[in-house]
N, C-alpha and C positions, 0 to 999 in steps of 0.2 A: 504494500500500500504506500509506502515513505516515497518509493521508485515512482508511481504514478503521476503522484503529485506535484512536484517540479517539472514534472513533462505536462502536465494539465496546465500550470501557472503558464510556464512558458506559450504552450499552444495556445491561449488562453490572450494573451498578450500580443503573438501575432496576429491574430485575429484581429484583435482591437486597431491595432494599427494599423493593419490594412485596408480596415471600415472607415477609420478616420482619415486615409490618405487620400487628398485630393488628387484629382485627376484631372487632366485637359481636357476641352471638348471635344466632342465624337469627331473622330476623324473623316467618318462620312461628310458631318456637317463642318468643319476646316474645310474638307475638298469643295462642297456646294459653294459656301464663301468666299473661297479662291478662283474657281470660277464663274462668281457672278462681280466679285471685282477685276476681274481680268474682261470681260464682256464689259460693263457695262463704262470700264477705259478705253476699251477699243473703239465705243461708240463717240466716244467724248475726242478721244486723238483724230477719228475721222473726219469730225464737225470740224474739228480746228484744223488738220492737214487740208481741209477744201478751203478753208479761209484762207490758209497759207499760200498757198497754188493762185489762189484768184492774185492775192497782193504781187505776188511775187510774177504774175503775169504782167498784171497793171503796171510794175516796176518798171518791164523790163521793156513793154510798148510804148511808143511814140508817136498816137496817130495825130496827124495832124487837120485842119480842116481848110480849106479855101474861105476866104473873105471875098469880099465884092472888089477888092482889088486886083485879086489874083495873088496874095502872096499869101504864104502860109502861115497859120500860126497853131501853136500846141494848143490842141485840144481840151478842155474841160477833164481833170482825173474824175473816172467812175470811181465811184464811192463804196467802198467796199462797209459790210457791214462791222460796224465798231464792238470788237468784244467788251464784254461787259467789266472785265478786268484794264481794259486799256481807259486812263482816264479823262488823257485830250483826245479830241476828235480834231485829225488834221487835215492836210489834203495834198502833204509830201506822200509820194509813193513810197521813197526809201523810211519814211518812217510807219507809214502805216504797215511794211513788210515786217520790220521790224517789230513791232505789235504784235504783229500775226505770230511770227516767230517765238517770241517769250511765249501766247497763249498757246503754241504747240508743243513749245517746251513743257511747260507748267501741265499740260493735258498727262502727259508722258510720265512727269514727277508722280501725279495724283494718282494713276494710273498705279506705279510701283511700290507708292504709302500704302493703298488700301491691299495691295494685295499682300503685302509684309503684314498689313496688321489683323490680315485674314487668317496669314499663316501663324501670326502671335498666338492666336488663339488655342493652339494644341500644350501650350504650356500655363503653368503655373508657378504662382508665387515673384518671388525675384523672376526670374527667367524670362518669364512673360514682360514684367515692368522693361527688363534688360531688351529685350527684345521689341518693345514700344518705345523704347527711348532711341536704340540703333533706325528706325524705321523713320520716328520722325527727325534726327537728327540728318539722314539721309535724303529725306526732303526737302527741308529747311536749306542744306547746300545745294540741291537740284535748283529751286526756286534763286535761290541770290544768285547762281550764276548767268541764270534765264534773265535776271532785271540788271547784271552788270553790262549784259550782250545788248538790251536794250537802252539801258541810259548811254553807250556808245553814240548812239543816235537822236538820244530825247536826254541832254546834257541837262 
């Protein structure tokens, strides 16, 4: 009987601890999460790579128009739509590309935060924090390099 009972304490204790150890969340739903922030950045990169494209079209054309003289002169810039992150509304083409650029930057950052903090999710305790903290840290330098590439052009 004396044998049993240190092996019951014990057994007894593992048990406990194993009931009270937390655990990450279902790896299934990690995977769901990861794939609905990978989807739903790719829609967001799209939005912004067509905006990109347009500026960078708009940039790189010259049309010009005939006056009643006969002499040329440039054209009126199409106006591309202003993202909502961009906070002057210009009508330089090199800067409105510019714009577009940072919002396709910044699309791209948000993009790899959520899906880092998608994948946060399978941990716990420190590790998790540790790994919410590397995720936004990793954004945070995504984004300032995006607004240094921009104030190049919007000084």
């Amino acid at each position: 009987m004396k044998s049993i009972r240190p092996m019951l304490i014990v057994f007894a204790g593992a048990l406990a601890l194993t009931a009270c150890a937390k655990q990450g969340a279902d790896p299934a739903k990690v995977q769901a999460d990861v794939t609905k922030a990978q989807t739903e950045g790719q829609e967001k990169i799209a939005v912004a790579q067509e905006k990109f494209e347009r500026a960078k079209m708009e940039a790189n054309a010259t049309p010009v128009n005939a006056d009643a003289g006969g002499t040329a002169t440039p054209a009126p810039p199409v106006s591309v739509d202003a993202p909502p992150s961009t906070a002057l509304v210009t009508t330089d083409p090199a800067a409105r590309l510019a714009d577009a650029q940072f919002d396709l930057d910044k699309a791209k950052a948000e993009q790899a935060y959520n899906v880092a903090l998608a994948r946060c999710e399978d941990r716990v305790g420190d590790a998790n924090k540790a790994c919410r903290d590397l995720a936004k840290s990793t954004y945070d330098s995504a984004v300032d390099s995006a607004k240094a590439k921009t104030r190049m052009v919007h000084p």
